[in-house]
PAGU-702844 format. One record per atom (N, C-alpha, C): chain; x, y, z; atom name; residue number from 1. Coordinates in steps of 0.1 Angstrom, whole numbers. Atoms other than C-alpha are relative to their C-alpha. Layout:
BEGIN
LUMPA  mol  px  py  pz  atom  seq
LUMPA  A  X  Y  Z  CA  NUM .
...
! end
This chain:
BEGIN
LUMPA  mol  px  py  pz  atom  seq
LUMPA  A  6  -8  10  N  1 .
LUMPA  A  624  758  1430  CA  1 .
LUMPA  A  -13  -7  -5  C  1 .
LUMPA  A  8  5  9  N  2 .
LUMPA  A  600  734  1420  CA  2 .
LUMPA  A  -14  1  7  C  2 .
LUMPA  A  12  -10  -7  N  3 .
LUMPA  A  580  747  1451  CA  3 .
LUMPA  A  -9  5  -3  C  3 .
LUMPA  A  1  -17  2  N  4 .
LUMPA  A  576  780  1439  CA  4 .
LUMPA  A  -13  -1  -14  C  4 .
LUMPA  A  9  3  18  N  5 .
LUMPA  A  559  764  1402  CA  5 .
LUMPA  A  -13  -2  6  C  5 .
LUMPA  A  19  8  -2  N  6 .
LUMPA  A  533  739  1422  CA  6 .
LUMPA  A  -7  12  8  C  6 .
LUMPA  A  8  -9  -6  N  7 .
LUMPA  A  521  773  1444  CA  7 .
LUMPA  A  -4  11  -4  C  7 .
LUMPA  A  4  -7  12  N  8 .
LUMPA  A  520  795  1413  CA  8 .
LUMPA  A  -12  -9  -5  C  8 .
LUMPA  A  15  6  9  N  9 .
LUMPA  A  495  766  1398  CA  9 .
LUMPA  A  -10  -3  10  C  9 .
LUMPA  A  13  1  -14  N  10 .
LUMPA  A  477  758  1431  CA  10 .
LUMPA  A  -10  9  5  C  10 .
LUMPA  A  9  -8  -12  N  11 .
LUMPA  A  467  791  1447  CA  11 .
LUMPA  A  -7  8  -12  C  11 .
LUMPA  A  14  -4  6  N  12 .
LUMPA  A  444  804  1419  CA  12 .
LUMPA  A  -11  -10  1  C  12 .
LUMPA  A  5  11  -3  N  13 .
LUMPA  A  428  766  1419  CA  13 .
LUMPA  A  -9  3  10  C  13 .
LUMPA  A  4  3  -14  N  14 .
LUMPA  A  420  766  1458  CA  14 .
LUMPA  A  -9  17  0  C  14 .
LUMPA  A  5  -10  -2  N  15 .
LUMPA  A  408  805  1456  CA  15 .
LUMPA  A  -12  -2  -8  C  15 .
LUMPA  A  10  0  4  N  16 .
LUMPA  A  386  800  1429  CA  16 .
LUMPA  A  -9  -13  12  C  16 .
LUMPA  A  6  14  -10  N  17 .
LUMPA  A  371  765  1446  CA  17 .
LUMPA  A  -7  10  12  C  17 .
LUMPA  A  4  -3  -16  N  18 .
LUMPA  A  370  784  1482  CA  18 .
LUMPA  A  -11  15  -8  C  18 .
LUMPA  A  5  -7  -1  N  19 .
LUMPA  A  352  814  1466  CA  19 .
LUMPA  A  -14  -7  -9  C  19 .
LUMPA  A  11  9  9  N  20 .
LUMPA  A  325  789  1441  CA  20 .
LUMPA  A  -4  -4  18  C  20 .
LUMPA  A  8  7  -14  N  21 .
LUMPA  A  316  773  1476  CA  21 .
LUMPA  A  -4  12  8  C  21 .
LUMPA  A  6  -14  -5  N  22 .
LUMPA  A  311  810  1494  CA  22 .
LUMPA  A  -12  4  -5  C  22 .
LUMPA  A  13  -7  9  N  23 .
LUMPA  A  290  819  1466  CA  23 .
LUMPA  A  -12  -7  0  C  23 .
LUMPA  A  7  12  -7  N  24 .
LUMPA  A  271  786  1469  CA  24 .
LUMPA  A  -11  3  10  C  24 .
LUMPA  A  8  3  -24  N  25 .
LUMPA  A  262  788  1511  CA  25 .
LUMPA  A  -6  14  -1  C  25 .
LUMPA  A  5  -15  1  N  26 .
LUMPA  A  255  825  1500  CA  26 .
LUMPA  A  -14  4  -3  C  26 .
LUMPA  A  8  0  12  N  27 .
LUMPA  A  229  819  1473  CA  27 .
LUMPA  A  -11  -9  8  C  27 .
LUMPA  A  16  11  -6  N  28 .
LUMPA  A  213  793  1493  CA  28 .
LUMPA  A  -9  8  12  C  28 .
LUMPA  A  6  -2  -15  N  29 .
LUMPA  A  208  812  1527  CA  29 .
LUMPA  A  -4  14  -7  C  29 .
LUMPA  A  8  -16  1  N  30 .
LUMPA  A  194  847  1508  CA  30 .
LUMPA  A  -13  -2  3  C  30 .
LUMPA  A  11  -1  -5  N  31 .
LUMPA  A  165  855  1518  CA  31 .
LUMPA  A  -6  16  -8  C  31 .
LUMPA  A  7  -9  5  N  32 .
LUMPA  A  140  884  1504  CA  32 .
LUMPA  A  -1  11  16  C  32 .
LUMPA  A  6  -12  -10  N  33 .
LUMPA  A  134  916  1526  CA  33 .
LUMPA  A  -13  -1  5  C  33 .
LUMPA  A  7  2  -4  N  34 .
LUMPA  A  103  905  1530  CA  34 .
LUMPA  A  -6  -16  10  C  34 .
LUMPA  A  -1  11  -10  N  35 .
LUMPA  A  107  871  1548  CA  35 .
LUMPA  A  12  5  12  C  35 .
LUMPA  A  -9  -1  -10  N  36 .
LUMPA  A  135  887  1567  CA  36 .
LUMPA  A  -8  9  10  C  36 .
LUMPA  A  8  -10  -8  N  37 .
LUMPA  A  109  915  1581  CA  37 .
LUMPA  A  -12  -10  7  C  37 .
LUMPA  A  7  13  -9  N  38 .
LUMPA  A  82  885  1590  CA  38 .
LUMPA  A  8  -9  8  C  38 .
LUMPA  A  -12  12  -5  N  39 .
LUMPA  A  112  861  1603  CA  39 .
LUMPA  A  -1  12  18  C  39 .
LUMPA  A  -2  -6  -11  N  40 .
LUMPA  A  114  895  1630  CA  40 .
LUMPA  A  -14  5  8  C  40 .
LUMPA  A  16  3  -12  N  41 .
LUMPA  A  78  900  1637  CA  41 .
LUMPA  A  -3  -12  7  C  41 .
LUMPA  A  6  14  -9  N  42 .
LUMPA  A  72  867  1645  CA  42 .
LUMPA  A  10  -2  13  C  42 .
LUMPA  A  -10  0  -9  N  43 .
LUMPA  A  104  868  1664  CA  43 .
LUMPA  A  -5  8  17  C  43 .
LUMPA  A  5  -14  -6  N  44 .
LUMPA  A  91  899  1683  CA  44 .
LUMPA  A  -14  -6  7  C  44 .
LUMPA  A  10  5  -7  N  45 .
LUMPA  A  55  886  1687  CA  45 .
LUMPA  A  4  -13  12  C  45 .
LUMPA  A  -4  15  -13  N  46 .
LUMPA  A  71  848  1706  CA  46 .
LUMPA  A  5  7  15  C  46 .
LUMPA  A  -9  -3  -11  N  47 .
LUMPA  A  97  869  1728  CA  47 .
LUMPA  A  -6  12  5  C  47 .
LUMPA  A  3  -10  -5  N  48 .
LUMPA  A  82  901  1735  CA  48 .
LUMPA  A  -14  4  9  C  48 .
LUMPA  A  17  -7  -4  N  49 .
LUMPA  A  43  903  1736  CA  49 .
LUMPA  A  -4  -13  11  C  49 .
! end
C-alpha cells in the first residue's frame, strides 16, 4: 500500500517536469511565419532552380 501513496505524489511531479521541458524545446524552436516562408524559398531556390 505504500506503493499506491509514492505514485499518487510522483505522477503529477514527473507530468508537470515532462510538460515544463515540452514547453521549453517548443518556445525555443518557434519560428515566425515569415522565416518559415524564406527558410522554404531558399529551400526551393538551392534544390529546384
Amino acid at each position: 500500500m505504500v506503493m499506491d501513496h509514492e505514485i499518487i505524489i510522483f505522477t503529477p511531479i514527473f507530468a508537470i517536469l515532462i510538460g515544463f521541458i515540452v514547453f521549453t524545446i517548443l518556445k525555443k524552436r518557434k519560428r515566425s511565419p515569415k522565416s518559415i516562408y524564406k527558410l522554404i524559398d531558399d529551400l526551393e531556390k538551392k534544390y529546384i532552380y
